[in-house]
GUKE-182713 format. One record per atom (N, C-alpha, C): residue in one letter; atom name; x, y, z. Coordinates in steps of 0.001 Angstrom, whole numbers, always signed. Atoms other than C-alpha are relative to their C-alpha. Layout:
<pts>
<pt res="A" atom="CA" X="X" Y="Y" Z="Z"/>
...
</pts>
This chain:
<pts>
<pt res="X" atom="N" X="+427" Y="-837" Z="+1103"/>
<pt res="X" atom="CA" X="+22291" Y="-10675" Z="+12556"/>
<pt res="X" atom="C" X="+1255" Y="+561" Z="-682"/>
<pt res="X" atom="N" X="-1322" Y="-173" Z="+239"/>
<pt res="X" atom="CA" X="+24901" Y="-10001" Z="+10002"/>
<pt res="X" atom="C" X="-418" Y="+1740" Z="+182"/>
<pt res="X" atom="N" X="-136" Y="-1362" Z="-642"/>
<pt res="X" atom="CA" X="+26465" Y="-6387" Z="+10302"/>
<pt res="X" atom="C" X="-351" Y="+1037" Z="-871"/>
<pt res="X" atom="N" X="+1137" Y="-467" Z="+1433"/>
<pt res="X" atom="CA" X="+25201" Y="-5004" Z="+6681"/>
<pt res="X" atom="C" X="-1376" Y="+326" Z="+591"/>
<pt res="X" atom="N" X="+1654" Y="-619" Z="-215"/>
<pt res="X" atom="CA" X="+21735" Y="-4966" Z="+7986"/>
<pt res="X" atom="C" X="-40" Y="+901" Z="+1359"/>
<pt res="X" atom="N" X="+186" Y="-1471" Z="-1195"/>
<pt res="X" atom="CA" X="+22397" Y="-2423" Z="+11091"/>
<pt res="X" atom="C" X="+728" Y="+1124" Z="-454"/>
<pt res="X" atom="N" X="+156" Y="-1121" Z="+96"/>
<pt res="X" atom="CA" X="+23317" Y="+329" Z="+9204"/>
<pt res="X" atom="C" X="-909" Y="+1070" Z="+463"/>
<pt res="X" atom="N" X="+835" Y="-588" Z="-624"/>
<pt res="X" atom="CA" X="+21575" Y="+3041" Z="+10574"/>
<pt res="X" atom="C" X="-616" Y="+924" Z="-1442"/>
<pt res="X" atom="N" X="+260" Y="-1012" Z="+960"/>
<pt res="X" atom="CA" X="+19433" Y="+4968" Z="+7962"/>
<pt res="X" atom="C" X="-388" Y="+1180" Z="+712"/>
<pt res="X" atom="N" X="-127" Y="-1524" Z="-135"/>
<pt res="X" atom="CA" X="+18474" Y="+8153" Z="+9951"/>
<pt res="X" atom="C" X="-191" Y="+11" Z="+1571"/>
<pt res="X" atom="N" X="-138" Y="-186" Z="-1644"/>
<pt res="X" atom="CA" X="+18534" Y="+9456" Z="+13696"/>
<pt res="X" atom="C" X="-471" Y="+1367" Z="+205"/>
<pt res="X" atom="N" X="+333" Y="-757" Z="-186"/>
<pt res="X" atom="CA" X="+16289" Y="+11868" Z="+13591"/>
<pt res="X" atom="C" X="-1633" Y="-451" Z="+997"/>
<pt res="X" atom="N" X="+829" Y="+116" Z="-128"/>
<pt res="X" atom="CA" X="+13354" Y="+12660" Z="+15705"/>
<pt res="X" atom="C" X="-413" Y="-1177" Z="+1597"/>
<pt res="X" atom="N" X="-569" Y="+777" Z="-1612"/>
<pt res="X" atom="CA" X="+15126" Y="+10972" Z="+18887"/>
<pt res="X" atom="C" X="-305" Y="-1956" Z="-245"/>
<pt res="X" atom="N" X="-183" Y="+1288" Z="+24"/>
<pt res="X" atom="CA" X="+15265" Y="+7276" Z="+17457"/>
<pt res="X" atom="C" X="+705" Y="-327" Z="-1543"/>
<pt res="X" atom="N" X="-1386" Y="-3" Z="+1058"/>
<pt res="X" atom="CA" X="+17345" Y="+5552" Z="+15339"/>
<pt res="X" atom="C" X="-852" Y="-1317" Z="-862"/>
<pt res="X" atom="N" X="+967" Y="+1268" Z="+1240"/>
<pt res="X" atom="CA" X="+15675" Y="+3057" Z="+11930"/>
<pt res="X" atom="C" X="+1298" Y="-433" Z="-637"/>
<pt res="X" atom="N" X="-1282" Y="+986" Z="+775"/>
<pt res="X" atom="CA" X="+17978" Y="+175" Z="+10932"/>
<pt res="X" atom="C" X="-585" Y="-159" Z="-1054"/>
<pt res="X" atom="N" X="+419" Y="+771" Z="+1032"/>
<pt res="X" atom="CA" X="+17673" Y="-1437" Z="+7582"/>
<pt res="X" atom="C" X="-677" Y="-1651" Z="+252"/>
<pt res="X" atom="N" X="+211" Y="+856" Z="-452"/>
<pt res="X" atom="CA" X="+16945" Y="-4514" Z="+9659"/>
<pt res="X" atom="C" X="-1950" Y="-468" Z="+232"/>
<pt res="X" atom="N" X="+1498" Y="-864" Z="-679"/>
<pt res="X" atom="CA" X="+13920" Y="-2518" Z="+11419"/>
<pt res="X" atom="C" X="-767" Y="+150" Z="-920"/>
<pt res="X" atom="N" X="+802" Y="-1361" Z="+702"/>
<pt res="X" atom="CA" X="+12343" Y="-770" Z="+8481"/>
<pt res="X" atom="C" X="-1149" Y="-761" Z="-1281"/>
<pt res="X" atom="N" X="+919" Y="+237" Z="+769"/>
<pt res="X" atom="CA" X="+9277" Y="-1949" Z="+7294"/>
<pt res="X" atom="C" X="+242" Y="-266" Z="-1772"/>
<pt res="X" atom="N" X="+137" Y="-379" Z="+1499"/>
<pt res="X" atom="CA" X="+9519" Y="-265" Z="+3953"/>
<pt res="X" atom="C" X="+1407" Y="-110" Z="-538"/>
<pt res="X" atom="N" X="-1157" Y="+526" Z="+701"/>
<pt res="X" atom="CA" X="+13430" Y="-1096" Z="+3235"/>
<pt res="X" atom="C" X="-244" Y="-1775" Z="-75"/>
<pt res="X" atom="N" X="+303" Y="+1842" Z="+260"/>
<pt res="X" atom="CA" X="+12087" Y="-5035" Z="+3217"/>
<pt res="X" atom="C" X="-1167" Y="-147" Z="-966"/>
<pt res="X" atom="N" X="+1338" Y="+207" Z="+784"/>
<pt res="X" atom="CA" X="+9147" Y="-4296" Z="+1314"/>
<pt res="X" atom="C" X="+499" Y="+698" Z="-1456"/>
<pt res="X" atom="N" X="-81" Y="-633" Z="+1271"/>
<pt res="X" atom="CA" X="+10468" Y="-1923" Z="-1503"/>
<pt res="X" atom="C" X="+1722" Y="+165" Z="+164"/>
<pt res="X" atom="N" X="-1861" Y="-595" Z="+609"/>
<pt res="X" atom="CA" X="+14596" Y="-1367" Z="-876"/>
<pt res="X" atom="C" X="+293" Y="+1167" Z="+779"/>
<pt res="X" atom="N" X="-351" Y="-1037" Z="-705"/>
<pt res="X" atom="CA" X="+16486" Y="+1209" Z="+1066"/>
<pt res="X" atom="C" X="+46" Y="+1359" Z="-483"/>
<pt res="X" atom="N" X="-165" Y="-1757" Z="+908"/>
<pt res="X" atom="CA" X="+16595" Y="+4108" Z="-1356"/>
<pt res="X" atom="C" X="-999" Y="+1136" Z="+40"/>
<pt res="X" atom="N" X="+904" Y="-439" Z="+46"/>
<pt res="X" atom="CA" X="+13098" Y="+4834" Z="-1333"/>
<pt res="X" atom="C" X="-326" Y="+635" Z="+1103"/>
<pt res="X" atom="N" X="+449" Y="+243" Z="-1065"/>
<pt res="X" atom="CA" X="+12925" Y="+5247" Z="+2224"/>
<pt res="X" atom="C" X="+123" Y="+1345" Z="+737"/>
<pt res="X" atom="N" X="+351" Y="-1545" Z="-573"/>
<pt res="X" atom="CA" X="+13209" Y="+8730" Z="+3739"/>
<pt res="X" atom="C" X="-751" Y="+910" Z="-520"/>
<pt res="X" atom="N" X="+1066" Y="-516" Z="+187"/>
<pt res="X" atom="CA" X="+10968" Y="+10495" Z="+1897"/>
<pt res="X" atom="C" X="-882" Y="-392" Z="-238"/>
<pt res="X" atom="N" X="+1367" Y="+942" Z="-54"/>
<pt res="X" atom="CA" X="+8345" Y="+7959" Z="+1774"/>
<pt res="X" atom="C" X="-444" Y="+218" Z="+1550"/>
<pt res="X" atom="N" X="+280" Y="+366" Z="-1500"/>
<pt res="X" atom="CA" X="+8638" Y="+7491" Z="+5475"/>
<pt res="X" atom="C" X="-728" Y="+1808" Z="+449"/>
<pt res="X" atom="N" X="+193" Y="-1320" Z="-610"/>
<pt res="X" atom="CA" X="+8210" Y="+11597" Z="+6019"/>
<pt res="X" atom="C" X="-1442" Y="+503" Z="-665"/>
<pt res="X" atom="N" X="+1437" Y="+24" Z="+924"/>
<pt res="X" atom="CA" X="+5342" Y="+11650" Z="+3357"/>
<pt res="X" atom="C" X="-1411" Y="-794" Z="+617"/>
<pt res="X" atom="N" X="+1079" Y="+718" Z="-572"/>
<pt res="X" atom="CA" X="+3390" Y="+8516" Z="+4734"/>
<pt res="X" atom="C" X="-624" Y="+979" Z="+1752"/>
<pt res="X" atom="N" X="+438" Y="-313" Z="-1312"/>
<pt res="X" atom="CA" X="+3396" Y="+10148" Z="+8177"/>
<pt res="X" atom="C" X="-745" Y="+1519" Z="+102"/>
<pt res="X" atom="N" X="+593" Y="-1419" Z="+128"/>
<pt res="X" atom="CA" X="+2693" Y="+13948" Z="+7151"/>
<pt res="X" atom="C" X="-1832" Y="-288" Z="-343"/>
<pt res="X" atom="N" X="+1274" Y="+846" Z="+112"/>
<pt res="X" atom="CA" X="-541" Y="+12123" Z="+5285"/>
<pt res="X" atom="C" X="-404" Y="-1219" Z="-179"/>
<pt res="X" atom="N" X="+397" Y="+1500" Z="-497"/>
<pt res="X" atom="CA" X="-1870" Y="+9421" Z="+7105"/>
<pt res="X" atom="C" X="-1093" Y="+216" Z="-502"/>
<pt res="X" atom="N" X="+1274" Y="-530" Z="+410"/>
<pt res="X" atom="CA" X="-5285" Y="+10608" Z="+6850"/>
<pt res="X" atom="C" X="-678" Y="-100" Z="-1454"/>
<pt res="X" atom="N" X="+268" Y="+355" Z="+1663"/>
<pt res="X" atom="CA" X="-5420" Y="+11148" Z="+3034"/>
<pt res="X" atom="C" X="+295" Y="-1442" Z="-391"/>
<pt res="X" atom="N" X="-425" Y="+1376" Z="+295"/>
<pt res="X" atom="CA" X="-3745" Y="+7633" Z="+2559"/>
<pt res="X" atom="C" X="-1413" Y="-1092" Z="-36"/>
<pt res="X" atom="N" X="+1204" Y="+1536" Z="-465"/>
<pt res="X" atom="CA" X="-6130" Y="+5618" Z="+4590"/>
<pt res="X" atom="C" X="-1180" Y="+641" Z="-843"/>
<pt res="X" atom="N" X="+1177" Y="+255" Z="+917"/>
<pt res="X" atom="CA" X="-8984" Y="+7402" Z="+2477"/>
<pt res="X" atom="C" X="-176" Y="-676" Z="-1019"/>
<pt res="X" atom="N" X="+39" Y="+412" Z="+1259"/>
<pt res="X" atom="CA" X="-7583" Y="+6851" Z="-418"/>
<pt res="X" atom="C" X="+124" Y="-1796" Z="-429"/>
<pt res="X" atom="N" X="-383" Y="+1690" Z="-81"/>
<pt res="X" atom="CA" X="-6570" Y="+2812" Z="+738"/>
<pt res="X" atom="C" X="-1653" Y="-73" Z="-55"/>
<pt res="X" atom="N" X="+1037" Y="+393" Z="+199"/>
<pt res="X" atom="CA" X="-10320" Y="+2859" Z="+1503"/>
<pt res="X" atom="C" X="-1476" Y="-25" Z="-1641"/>
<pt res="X" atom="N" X="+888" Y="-450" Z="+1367"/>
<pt res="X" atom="CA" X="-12029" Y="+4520" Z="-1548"/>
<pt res="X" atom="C" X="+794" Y="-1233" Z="-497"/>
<pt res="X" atom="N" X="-344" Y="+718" Z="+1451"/>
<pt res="X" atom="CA" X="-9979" Y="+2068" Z="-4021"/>
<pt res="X" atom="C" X="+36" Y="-1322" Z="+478"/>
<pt res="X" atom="N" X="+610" Y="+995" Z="-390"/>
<pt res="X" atom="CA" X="-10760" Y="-1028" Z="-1770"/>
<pt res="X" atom="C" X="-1567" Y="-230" Z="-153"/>
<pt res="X" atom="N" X="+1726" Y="+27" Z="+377"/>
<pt res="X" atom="CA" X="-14451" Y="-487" Z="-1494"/>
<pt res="X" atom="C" X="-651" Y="-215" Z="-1073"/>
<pt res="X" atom="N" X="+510" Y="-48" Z="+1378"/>
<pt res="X" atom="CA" X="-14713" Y="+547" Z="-5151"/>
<pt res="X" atom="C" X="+578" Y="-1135" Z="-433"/>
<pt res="X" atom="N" X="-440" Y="+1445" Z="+615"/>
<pt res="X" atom="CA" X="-12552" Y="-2881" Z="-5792"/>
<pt res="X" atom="C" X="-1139" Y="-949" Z="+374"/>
<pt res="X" atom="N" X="+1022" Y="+970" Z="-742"/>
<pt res="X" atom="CA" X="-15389" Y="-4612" Z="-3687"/>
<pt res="X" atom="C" X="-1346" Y="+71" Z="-320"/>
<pt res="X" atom="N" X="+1250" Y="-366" Z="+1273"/>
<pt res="X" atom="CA" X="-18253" Y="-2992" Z="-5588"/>
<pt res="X" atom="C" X="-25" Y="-314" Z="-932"/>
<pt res="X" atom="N" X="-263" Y="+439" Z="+1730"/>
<pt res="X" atom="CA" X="-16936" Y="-3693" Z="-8992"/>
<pt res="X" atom="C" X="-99" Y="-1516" Z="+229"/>
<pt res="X" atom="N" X="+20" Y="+1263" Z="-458"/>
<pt res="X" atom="CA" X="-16350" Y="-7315" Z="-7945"/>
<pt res="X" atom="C" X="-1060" Y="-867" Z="+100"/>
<pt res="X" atom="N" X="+1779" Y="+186" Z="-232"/>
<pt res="X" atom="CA" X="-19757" Y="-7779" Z="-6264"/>
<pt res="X" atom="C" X="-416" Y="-156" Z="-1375"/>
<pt res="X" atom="N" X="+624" Y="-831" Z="+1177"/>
<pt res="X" atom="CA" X="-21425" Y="-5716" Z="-9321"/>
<pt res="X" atom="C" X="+258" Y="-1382" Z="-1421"/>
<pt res="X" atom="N" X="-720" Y="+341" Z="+1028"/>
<pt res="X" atom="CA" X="-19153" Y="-8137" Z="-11839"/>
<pt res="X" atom="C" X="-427" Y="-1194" Z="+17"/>
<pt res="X" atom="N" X="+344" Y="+1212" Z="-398"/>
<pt res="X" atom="CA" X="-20508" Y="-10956" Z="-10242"/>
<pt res="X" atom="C" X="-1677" Y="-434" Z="-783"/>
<pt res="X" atom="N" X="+1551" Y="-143" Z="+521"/>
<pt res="X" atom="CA" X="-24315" Y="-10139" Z="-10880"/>
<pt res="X" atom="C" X="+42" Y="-5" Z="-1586"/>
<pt res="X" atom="N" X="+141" Y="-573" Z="+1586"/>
<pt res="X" atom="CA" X="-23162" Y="-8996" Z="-14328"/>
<pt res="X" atom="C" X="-511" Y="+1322" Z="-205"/>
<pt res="X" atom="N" X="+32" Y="-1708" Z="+448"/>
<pt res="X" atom="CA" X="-23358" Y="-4833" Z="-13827"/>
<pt res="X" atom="C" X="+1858" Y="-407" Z="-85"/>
<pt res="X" atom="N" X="-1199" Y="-465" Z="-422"/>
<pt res="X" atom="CA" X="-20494" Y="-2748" Z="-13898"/>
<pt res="X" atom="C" X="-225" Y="+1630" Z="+308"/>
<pt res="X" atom="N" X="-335" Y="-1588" Z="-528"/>
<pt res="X" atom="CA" X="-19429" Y="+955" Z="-12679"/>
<pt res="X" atom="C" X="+326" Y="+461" Z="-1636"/>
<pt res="X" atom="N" X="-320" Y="-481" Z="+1236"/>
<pt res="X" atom="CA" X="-19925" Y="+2959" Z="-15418"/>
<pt res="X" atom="C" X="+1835" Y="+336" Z="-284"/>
<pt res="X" atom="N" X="-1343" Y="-537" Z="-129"/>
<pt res="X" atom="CA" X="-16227" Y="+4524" Z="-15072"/>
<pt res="X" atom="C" X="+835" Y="-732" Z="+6"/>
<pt res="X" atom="N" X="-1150" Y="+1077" Z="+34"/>
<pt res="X" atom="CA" X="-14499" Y="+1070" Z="-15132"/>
<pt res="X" atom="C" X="-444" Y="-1440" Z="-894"/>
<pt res="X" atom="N" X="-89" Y="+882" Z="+1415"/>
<pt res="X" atom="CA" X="-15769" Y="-618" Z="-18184"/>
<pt res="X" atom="C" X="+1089" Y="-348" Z="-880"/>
<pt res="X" atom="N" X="-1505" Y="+401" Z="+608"/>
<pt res="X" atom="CA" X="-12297" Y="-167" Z="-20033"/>
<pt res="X" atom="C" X="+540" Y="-940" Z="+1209"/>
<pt res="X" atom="N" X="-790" Y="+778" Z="-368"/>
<pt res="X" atom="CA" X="-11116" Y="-2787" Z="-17415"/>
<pt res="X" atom="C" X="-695" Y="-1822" Z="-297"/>
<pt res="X" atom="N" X="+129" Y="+1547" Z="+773"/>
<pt res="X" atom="CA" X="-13056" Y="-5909" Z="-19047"/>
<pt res="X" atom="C" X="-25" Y="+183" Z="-1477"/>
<pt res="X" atom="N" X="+76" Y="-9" Z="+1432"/>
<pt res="X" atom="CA" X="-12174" Y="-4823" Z="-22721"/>
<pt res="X" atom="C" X="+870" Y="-715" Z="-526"/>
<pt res="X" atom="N" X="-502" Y="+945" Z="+461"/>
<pt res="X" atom="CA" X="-9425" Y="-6922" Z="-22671"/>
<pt res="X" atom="C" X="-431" Y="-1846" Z="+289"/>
<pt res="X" atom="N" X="+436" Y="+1774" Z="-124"/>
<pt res="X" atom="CA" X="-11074" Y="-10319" Z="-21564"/>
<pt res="X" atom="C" X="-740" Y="-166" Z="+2281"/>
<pt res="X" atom="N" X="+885" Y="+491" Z="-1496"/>
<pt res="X" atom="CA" X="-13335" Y="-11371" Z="-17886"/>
<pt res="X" atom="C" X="+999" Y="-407" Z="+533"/>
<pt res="X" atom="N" X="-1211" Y="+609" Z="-865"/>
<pt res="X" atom="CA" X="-10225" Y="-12902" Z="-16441"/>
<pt res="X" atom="C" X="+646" Y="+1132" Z="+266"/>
<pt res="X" atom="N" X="-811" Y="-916" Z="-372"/>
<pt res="X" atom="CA" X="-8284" Y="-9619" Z="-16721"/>
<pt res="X" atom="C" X="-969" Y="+1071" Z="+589"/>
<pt res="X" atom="N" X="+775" Y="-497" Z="-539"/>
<pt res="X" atom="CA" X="-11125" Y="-7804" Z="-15402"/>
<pt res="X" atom="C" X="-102" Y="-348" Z="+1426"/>
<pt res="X" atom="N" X="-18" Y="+600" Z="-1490"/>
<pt res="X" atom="CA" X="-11286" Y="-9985" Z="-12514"/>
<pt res="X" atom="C" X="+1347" Y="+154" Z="+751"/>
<pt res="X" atom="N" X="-1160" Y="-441" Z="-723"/>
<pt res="X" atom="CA" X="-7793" Y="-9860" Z="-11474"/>
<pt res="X" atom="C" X="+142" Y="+1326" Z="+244"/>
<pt res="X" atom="N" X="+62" Y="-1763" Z="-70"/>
<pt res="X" atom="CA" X="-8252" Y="-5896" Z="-11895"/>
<pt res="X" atom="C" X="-456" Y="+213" Z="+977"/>
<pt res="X" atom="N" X="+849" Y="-253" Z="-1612"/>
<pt res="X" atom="CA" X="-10616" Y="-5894" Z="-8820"/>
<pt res="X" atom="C" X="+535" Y="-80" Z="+744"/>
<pt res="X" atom="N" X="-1045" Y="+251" Z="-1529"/>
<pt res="X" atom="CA" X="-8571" Y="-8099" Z="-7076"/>
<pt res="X" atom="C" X="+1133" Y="+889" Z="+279"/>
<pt res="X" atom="N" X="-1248" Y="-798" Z="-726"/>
<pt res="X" atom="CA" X="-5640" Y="-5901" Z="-7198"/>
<pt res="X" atom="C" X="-390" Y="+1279" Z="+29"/>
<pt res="X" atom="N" X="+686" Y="-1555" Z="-618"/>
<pt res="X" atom="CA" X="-7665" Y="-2491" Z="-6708"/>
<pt res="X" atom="C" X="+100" Y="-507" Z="+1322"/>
<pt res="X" atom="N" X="+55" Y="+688" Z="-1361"/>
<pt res="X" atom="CA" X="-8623" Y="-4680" Z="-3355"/>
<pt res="X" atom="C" X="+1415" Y="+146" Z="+841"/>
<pt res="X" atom="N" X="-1180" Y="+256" Z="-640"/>
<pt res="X" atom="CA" X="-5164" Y="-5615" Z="-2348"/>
<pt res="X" atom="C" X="+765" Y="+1247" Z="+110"/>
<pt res="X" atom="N" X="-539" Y="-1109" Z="-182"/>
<pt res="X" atom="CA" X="-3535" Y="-2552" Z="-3122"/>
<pt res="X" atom="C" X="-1009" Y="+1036" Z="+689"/>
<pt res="X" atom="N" X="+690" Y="-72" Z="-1546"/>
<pt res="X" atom="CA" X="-6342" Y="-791" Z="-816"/>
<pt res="X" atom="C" X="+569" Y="-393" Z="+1262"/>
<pt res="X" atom="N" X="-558" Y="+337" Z="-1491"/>
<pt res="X" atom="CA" X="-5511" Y="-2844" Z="+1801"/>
<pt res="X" atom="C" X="+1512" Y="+269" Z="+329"/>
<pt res="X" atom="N" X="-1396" Y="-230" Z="-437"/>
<pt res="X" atom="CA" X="-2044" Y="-2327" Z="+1722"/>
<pt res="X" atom="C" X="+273" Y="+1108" Z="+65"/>
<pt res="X" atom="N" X="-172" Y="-1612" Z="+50"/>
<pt res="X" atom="CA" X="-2106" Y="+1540" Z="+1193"/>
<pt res="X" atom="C" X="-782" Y="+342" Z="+1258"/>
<pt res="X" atom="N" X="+199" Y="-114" Z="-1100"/>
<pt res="X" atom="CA" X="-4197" Y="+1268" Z="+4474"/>
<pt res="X" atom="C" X="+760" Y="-533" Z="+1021"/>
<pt res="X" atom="N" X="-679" Y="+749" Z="-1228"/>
<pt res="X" atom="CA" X="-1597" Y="-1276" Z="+6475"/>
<pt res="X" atom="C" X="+860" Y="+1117" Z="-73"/>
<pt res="X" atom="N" X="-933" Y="-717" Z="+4"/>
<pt res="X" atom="CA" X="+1302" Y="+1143" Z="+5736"/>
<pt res="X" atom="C" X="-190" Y="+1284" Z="+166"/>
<pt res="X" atom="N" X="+378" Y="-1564" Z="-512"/>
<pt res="X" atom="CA" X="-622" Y="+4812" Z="+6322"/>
<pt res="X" atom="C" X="-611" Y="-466" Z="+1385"/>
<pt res="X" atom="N" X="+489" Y="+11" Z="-1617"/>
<pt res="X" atom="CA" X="-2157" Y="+3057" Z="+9607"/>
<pt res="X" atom="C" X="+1256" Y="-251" Z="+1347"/>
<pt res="X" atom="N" X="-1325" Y="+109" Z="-982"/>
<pt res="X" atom="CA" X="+1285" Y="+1376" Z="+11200"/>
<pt res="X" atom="C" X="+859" Y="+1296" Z="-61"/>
<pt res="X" atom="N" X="-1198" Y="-1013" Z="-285"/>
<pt res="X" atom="CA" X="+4274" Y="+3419" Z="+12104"/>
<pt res="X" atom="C" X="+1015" Y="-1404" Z="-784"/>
<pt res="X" atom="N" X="-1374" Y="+624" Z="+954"/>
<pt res="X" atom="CA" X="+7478" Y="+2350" Z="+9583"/>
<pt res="X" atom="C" X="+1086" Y="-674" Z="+569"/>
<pt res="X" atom="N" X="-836" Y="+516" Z="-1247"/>
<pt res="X" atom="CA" X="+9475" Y="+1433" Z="+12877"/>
<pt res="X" atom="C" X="-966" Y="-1612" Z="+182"/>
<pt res="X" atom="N" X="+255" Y="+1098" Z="-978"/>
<pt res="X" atom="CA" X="+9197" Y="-2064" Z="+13942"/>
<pt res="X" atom="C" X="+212" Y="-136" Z="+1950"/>
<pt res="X" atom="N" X="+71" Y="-373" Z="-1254"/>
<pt res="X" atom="CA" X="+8676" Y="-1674" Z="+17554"/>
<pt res="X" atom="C" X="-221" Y="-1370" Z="+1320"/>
<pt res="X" atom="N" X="+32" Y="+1334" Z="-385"/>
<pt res="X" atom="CA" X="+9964" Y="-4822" Z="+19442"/>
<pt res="X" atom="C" X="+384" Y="-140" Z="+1557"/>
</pts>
C-alpha cells in the first residue's frame, strides 16, 4: 500500500482512521470527513428515517407512476418529460438507500 494513503486523519476516541480505511474519504474525498463522520454518528437515528421516508416515497411514486397516479406533492417532477420523471424516483430510491448504508455502518472499515 503506497505511503500517501496511511496518513492518519484523526486519533481520537482511542482509534486511529487512515485515508486508506475511511469509508467516506473513498466515497466523497478527505476534506469532508471529520465533521461528517461526527454528524453521521451524533444522528444515526434521524438519518436512517430520513434514508427511509425518501426511499419509500421513491417506491410509491414509482409504483403510483406505473398505474398512471401520482403524489400530489411531486407532480413538478414529470413537467419536464416521463423519462425525467422516472429517473427522479430512481434516484429518490438510491439516494435512500445510501443515506441508510452510511447512517447504519460505522465510517471505520473494520478488518
Amino acid at each position: 500500500m503506497p505511503t500517501k494513503l496511511l496518513i492518519f486523519l484523526q486519533k481520537a476516541d482511542g482509534f486511529v482512521v487512515t485515508f486508506a480505511q475511511c469509508k467516506l474519504c473513498k466515497a466523497f474525498g478527505r476534506f469532508m470527513h471529520t465533521k461528517t463522520r461526527k454528524y453521521m454518528t451524533k444522528n444515526k437515528g434521524i438519518l436512517t428515517l430520513v434514508g427511509f421516508l425518501l426511499a419509500g416515497i421513491g417506491f410509491m411514486a414509482l409504483i403510483l407512476s406505473l398505474v398512471g397516479l401520482q403524489l400530489a406533492f411531486l407532480t413538478w417532477i414529470d413537467a419536464p418529460g416521463r423519462l425525467f420523471g422516472f429517473l427522479m424516483r430512481l434516484l429518490m430510491i438510491l439516494a435512500g438507500i445510501i443515506i441508510i448504508y452510511f447512517a447504519q455502518t460505522g465510517l471505520r472499515n473494520d478488518e
